[in-house]
N, C-alpha and C positions, 0 to 999 in steps of 0.2 A: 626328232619326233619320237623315237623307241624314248629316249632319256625322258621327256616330257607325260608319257603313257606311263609307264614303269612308276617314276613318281607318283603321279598320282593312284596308281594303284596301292602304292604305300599307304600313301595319306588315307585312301579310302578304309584301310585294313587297321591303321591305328585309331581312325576315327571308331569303328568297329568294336573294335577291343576296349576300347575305354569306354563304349556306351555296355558292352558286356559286364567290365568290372564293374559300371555303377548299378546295374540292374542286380550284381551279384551282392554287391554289399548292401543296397536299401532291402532285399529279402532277408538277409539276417538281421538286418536293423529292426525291420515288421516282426521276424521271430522273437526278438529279444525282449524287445517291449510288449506281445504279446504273456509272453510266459511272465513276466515283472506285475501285469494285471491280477493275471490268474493267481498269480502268490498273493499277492495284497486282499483278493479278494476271497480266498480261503483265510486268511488270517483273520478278517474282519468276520467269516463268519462264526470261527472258532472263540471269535471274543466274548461275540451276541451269545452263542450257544455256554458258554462258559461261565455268562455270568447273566445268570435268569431275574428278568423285573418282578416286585412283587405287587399282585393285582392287589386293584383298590378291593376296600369287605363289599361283598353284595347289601346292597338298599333293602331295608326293610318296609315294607309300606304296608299301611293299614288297610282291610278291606273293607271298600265302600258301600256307605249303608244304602240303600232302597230310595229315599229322596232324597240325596246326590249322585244317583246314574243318570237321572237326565234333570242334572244341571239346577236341580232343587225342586223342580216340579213335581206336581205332587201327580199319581196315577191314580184312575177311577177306573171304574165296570161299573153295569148298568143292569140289572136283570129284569125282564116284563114279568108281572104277575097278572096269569090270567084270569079271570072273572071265578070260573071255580073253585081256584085256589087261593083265593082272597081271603076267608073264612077259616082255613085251616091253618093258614099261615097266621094269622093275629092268637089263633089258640096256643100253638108250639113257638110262640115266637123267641122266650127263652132260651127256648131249646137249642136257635140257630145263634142265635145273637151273642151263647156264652162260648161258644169254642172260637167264631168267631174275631167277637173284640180280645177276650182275656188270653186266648192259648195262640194263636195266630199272629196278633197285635195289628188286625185291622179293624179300620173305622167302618160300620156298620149303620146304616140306617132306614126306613121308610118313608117314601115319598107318598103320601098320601094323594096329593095332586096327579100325580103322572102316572101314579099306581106300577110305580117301578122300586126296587130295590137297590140301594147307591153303597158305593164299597170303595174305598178308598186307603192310600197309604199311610204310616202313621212316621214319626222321625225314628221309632224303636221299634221299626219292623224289624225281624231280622232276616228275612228272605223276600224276596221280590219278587219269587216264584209265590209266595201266598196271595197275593192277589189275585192270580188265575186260579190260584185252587179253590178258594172261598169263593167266588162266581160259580167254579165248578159244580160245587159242590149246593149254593143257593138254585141254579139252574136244575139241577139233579132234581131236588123238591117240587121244585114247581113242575115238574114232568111227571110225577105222581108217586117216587122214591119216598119210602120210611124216611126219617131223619138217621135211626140207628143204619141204615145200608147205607143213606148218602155222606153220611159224617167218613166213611171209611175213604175218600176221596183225600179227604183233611189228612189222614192218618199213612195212608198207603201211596207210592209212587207206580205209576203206569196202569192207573185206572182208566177208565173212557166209557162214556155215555154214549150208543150208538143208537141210531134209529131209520127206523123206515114202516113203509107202507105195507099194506096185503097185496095194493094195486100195481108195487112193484114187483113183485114176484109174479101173480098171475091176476087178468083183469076177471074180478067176478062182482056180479050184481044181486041183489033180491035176495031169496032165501039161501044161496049158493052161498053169497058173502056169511051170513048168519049160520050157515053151516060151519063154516073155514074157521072164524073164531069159534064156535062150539069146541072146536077140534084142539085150539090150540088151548085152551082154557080149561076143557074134561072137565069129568062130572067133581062139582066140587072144588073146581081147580088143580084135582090130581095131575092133570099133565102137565102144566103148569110148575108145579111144586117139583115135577120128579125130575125135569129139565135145569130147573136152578139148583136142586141138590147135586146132581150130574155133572154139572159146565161149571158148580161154583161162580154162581151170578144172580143178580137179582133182576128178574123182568118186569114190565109193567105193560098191560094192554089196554089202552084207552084207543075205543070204538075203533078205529082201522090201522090207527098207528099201532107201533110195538116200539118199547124205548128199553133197553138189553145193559144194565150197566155191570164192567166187569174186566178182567183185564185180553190185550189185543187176542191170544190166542184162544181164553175160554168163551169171549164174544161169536168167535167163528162157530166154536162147536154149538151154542145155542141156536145161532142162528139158521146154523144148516137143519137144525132138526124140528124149528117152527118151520122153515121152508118147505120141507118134506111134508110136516100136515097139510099146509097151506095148499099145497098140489094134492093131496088127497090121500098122501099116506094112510095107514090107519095106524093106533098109539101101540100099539102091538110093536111092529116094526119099528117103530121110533125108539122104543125101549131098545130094543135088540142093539139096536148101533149102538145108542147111548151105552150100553153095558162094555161093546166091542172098544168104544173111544176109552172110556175111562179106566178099562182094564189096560190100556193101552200104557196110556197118560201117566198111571202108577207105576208098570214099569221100568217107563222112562226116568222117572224122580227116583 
């Protein structure tokens, strides 16, 4: 019985050891073949790195003209001309229609029926932002703009036509109202004149509207200083800022 115990306790011990030796040798096996990876795969990258592809030349492509952005279509604007300004517009028509078609290279024309102005792209436009500008700039007019102030729309980038009411500032009726523009107009127009020379803008007041064209920051400073009449400033003080901003303004430049 000892002989039969004894035995097998061998057997158990060798079986032992031999699962020890195989555990020992499949670990440097895993080492071995790891490190053989890692070599191959620095070498492979010293290859890449060693020997640089050469890129294809960058593509040249031509920039697309005005009726090929949208797929050959042609683009239109539409502008209403209102009853007042029907008459003034047939006088200076020249005047809009040459910067227009010739310098611009849009199509231009009067719709007598629908008493609208129609503007359209040409295949030799060369900007596709002229379309919005030549609307701009027809729209300008017909809001009661010179041609020489509103041509500057054509000529200049970050112009803007801005407009509002008296009733939006404050509500007034009767003589009040008739006061309020007195104010904003002066005798003569002098406050009027002293404001556009000041803001560098040109205004237009037609009966309760006010339409301020000019660029975004000198539109602010006009506007704040009709608002001030409009509340009952008097031009006295309106001057005072206006001197206060524009001394400012030059500074700053």
């Amino acid at each position: 019985k000892t002989l039969i115990v004894s035995l097998h306790s061998f057997c158990f011990n060798l079986v032992n050891q031999e699962f020890l030796w195989f555990l020992y040798l499949l670990r440097h096996f895993y080492r071995f073949t790891m490190q053989r990876t890692e070599a191959s795969s620095s070498m492979e990258v010293d290859t890449v790195l060693s020997d640089p592809k050469v890129l294809p030349p960058k593509p040249q492509f031509e920039p697309l003209k005005p009726h090929e952005m949208s797929s050959g279509q042609v683009q239109f604007r539409k502008v209403s001309v209102p009853p007042h300004r029907y008459t003034p517009l047939k006088k200076i028509w020249m005047e809009i229609y040459t910067p227009v078609y010739e310098q611009m290279k849009i199509d231009i024309r009067m719709n007598l029926k629908a008493r609208k102005v129609e503007l359209k792209t040409r295949h030799d436009t060369p900007d596709i932002s002229n379309l919005q500008k030549c609307a701009d700039f027809v729209h300008a007019f017909m809001l009661g703009f010179d041609v020489v102030d509103a041509i500057a729309i054509l000529r200049l980038d970050e112009l803007y036509v801005e407009s509002f009411e008296i009733k939006d500032v404050k509500t007034l009726r009767g003589d009040h109202l008739s006061r309020a523009i007195g104010r904003l107009s002066g005798k003569g127009g002098k406050t009027k004149f002293a404001i556009e020379n000041a803001s560098k803008t040109r205004i237009v007041i037609a009966d309760t509207k006010i339409h301020i064209l000019g660029s975004f920051a000198n539109i602010k400073i006009a506007r704040d200083s009709l608002c001030y009449l409009i509340m009952g400033s008097p031009a006295a003080k309106v001057y005072s800022k206006l001197r206060a901003v524009t001394s400012r303004m030059a500074e700053r430049f």
